[in-house]
C-alpha positions as CSV (number, residue, x, y, z in Angstrom):
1,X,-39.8,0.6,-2.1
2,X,-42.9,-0.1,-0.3
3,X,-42.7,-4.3,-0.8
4,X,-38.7,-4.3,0.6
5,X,-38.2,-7.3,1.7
6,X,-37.0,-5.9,5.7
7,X,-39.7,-4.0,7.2
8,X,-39.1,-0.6,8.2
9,X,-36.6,-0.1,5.4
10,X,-35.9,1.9,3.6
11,X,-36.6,5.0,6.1
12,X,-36.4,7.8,3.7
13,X,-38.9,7.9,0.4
14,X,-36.0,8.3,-1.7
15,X,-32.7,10.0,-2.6
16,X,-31.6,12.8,-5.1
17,X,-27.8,12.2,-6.3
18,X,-26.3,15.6,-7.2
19,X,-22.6,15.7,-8.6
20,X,-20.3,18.9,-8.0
21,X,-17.4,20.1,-9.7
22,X,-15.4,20.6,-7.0
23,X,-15.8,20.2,-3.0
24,X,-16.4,23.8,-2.1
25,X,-19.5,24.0,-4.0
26,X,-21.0,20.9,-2.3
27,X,-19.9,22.0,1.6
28,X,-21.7,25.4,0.6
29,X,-24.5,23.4,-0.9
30,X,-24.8,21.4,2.7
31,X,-24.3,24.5,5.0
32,X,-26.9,26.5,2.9
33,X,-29.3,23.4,2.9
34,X,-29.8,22.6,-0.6
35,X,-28.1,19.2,0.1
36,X,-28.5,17.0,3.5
37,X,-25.2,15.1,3.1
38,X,-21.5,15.3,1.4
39,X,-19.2,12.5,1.2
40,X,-15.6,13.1,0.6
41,X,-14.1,16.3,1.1
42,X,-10.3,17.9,2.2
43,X,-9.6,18.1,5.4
44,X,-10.1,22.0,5.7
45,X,-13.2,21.6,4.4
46,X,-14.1,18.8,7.0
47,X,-12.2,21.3,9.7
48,X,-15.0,24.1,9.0
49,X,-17.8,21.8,9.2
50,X,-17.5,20.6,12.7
51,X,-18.1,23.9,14.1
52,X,-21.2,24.3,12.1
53,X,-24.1,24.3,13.7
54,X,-27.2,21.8,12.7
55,X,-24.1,19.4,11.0
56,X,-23.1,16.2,12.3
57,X,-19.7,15.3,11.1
58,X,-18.4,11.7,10.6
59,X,-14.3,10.8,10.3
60,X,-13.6,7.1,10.4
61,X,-10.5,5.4,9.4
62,X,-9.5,3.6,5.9
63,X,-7.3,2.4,3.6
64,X,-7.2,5.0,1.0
65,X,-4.6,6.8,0.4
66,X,-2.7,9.1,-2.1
67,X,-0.5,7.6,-4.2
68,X,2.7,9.0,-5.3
69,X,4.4,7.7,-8.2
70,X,7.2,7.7,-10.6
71,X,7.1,5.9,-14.3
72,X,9.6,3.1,-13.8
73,X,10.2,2.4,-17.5
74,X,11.9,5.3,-18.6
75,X,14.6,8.1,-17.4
76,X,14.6,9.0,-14.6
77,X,12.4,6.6,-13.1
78,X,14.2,3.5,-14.7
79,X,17.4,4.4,-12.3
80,X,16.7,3.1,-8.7
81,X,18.5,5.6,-7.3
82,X,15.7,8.9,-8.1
83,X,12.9,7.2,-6.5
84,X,15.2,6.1,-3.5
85,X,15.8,9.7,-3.5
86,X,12.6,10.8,-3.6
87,X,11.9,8.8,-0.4
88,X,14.8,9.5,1.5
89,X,13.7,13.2,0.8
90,X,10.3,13.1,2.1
91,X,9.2,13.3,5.5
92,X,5.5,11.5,6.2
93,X,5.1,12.2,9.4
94,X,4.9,16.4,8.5
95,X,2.6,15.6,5.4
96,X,0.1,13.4,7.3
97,X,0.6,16.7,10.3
98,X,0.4,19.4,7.7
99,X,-1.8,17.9,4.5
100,X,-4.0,15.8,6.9
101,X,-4.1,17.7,9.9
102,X,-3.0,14.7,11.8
103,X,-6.3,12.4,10.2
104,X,-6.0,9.0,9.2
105,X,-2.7,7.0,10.0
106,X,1.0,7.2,8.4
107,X,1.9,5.4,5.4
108,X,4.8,2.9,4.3
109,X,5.0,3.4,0.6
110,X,3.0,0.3,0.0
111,X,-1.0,-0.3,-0.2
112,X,-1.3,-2.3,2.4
113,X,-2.3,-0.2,5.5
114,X,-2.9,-0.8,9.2
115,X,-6.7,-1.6,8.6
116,X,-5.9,-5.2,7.0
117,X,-4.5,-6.2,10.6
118,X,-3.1,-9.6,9.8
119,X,-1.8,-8.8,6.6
120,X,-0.3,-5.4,7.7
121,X,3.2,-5.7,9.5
122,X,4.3,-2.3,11.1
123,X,8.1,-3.2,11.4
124,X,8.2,-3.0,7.6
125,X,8.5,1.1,6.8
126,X,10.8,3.6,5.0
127,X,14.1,4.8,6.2
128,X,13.8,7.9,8.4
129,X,14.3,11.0,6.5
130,X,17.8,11.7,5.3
131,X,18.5,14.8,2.9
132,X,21.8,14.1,2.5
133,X,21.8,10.4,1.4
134,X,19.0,11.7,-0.9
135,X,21.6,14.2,-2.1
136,X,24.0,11.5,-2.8
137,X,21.8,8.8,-5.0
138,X,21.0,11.7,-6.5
139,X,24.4,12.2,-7.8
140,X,25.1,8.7,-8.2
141,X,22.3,9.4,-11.1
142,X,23.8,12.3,-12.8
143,X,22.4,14.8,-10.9
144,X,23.9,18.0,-9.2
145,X,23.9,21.7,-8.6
146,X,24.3,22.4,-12.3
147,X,22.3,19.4,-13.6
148,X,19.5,19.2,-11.2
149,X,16.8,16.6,-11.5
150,X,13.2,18.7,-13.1
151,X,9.9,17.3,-13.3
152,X,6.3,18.1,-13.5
153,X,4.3,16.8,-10.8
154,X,0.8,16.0,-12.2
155,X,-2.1,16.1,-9.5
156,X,-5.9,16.8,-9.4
157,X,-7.9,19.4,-7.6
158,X,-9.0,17.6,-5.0
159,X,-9.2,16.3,-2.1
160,X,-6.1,18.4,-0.6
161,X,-3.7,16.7,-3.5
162,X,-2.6,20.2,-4.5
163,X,-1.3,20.5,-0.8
164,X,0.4,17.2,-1.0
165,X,2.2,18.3,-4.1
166,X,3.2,21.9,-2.3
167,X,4.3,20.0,0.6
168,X,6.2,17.1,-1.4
169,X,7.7,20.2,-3.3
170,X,9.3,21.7,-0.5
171,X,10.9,18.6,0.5
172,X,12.4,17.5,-2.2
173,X,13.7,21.4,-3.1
174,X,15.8,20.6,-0.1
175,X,17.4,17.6,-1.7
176,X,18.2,19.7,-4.8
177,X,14.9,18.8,-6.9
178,X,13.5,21.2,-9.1
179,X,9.4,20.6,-9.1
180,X,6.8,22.3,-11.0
181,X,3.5,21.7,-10.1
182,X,0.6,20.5,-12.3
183,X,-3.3,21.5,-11.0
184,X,-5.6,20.0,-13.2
185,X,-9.2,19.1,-13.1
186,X,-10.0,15.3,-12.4
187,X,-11.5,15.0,-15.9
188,X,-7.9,16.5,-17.5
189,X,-5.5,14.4,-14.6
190,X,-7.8,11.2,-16.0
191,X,-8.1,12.0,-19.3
192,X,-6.5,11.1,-22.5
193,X,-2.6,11.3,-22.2
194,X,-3.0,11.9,-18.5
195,X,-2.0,9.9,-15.3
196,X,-1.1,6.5,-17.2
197,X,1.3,8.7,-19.4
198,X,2.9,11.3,-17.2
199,X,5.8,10.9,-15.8
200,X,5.0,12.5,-12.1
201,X,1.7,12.4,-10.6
202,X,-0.6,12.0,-7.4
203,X,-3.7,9.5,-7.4
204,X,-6.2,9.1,-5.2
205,X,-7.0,5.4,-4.3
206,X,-10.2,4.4,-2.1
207,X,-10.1,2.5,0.3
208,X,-11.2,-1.1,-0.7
209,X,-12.2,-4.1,1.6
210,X,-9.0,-6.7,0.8
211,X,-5.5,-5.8,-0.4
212,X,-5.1,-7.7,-3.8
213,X,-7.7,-5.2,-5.5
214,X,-4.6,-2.9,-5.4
215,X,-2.0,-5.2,-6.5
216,X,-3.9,-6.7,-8.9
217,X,-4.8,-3.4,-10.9
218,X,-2.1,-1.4,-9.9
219,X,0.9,-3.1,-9.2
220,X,1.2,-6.2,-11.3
221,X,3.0,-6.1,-14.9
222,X,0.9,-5.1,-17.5
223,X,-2.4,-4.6,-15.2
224,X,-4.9,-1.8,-16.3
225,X,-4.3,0.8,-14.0
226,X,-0.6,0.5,-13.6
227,X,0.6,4.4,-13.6
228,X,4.0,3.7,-12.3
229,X,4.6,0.6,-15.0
230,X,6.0,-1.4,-12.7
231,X,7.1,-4.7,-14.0
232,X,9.2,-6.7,-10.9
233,X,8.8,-10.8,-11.4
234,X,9.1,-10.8,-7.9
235,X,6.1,-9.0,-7.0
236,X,4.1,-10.7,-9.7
237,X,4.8,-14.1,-8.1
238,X,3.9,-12.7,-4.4
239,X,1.1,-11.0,-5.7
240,X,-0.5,-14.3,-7.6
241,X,0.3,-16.9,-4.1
242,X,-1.5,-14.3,-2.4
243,X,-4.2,-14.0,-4.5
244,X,-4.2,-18.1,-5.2
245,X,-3.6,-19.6,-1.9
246,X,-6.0,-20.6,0.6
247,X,-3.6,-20.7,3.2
248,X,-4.3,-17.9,5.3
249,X,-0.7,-18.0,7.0
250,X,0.5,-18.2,3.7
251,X,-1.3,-15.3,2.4
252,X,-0.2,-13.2,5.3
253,X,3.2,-14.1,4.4
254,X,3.2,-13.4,1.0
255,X,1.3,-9.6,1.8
256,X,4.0,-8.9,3.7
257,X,6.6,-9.9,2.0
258,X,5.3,-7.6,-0.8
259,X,5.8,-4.6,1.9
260,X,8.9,-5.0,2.0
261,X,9.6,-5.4,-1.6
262,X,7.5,-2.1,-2.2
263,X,9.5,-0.2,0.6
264,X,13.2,-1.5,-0.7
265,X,12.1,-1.1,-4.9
266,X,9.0,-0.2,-5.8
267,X,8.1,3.4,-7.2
268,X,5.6,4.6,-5.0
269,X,5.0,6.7,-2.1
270,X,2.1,6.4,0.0
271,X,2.6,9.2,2.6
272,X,-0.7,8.7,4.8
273,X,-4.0,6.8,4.5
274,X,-7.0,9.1,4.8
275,X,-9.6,9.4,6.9
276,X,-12.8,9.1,5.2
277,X,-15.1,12.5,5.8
278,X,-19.0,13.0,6.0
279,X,-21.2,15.3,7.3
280,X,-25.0,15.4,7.4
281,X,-27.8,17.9,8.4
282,X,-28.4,17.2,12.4
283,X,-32.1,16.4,11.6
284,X,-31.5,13.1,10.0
285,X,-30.3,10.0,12.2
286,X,-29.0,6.2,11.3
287,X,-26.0,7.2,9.0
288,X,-23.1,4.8,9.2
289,X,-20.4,6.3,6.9
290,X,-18.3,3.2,4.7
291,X,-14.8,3.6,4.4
292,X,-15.5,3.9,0.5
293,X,-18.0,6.4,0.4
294,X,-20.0,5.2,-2.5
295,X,-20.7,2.2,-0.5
296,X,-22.3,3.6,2.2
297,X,-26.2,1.8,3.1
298,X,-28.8,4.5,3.3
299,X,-31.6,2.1,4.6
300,X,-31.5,2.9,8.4
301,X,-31.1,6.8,7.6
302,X,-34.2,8.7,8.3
303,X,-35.3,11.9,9.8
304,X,-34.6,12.5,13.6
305,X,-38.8,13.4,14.1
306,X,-40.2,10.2,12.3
């Protein structure tokens, strides 16, 4: 736009938007210089592009995060006891080691990540990992040796979640839960009949400036993107003085007491947040990747030689 209204900007003449089916394709797109930048990619991927040479690589923390989740309006997920379970079974600190390769920061089962500072309180976090007491809610359910609790775990092909899902798989073996895994294209795990109906799944959130976005569509009875149908009149209170007041020490309060409702009842797990990965050809200059990708400002980019 030669009439911007700040000089100088924007330093490129202009962007070309290409959309891949899958990460691998873009990273050999960038390596083979048919594309300058990608945005979002696994962490292997990421891994193999800082040894690249003429790449610059970018990792800076966020608030996204995979969600794990269980319907909480119908068997099994209506019993307390199988998501407890499914916690107790599950250690975080191995996923964020193996699935992240130690990127981005460990998660408490709850949205609300170490980025928001204030609102963020890092006493509030899941019981240590404990087999055996996952063993026993288990059978406190009606499930055993002979009855043993089967589900399909419902994930897309990205972004590592088939890892999560391998990793989560193995845990929760150990606590006598039979897992199948589901790999399925984003446009079939977002589809018709697909995340908001399956019991099981994975989601990839981004990472999103202020807390509530995630309460407020994912959380709250009846909002739109509720996968896990929670419905908890509890929450739904916290969530509305926190969204409502203009008390900042009130807000605070009221994020964290929603923490600790998530850790102690709600039917997520949020085993990590993720790093957010970018890598550019080393002839361009002035990138400052976003947190959420999409909102990354391209004005000060332009070629290292201009």
């Amino acid at each position: 736009n030669e009439d911007y209204f700040i000089e100088g900007q924007p330093k490129l003449d202009g962007l070309d938007v290409i959309f891949f089916n899958d990460d691998s394709a873009a990273i050999d797109a960038l390596i083979g210089g048919q594309i300058d930048l990608a945005m979002r990619m696994s962490t292997a991927l990421f891994q193999t592009l800082q040894s690249t040479q003429g790449i610059t690589t970018y990792s800076i923390p966020t608030n996204g995060f995979d969600l794990v989740r269980l319907r909480s309006d119908r068997e099994p997920g209506n019993n307390p006891n199988v998501i407890q379970a499914l916690k107790l079974a599950t250690n975080r600190e191995a996923i964020l080691n193996v699935v992240q390769q130690g990127f981005g920061a460990l998660g408490n089962d709850t949205p609300i990540g170490p980025l928001y500072e204030a609102y963020f309180d890092p006493s509030i976090a899941p019981p240590e990992r404990d087999v055996e007491a996952a063993r026993a809610l288990l059978s406190e359910a009606g499930y055993n040796a002979s009855n043993p609790l089967s589900k399909v775990l419902h994930t897309p092909d990205t972004g590592g979640r088939a890892d999560l899902a391998a990793v989560l798989k193995e845990h929760w073996a150990e606590a006598g839960v039979e897992i199948e895994i589901s790999v399925e294209p984003e446009s079939v795990y977002y589809g018709d009949d697909g995340w908001l109906e399956v019991d099981l799944g994975i989601t990839g959130w981004g990472s999103r400036p202020y807390p509530q976005f995630y309460l407020d569509t994912m959380l709250v009875t009846g909002a739109k993107w509720n996968e896990s149908h929670f419905s908890d009149s509890e929450f739904d209170e916290l969530a509305t003085m926190a969204s409502a007041n203009i008390d900042d020490g009130q807000r605070v309060s009221a994020y964290r007491q929603i923490q600790q409702l998530l850790v102690d009842r709600g039917p997520i797990l949020v085993p990590y947040f993720f790093a957010q990965f970018g890598a550019i050809n080393d002839q361009f200059t002035g990138l400052e990747l976003k947190a959420f990708a999409g909102r990354t400002d391209f004005r000060e980019v332009g070629l290292s030689n201009s």
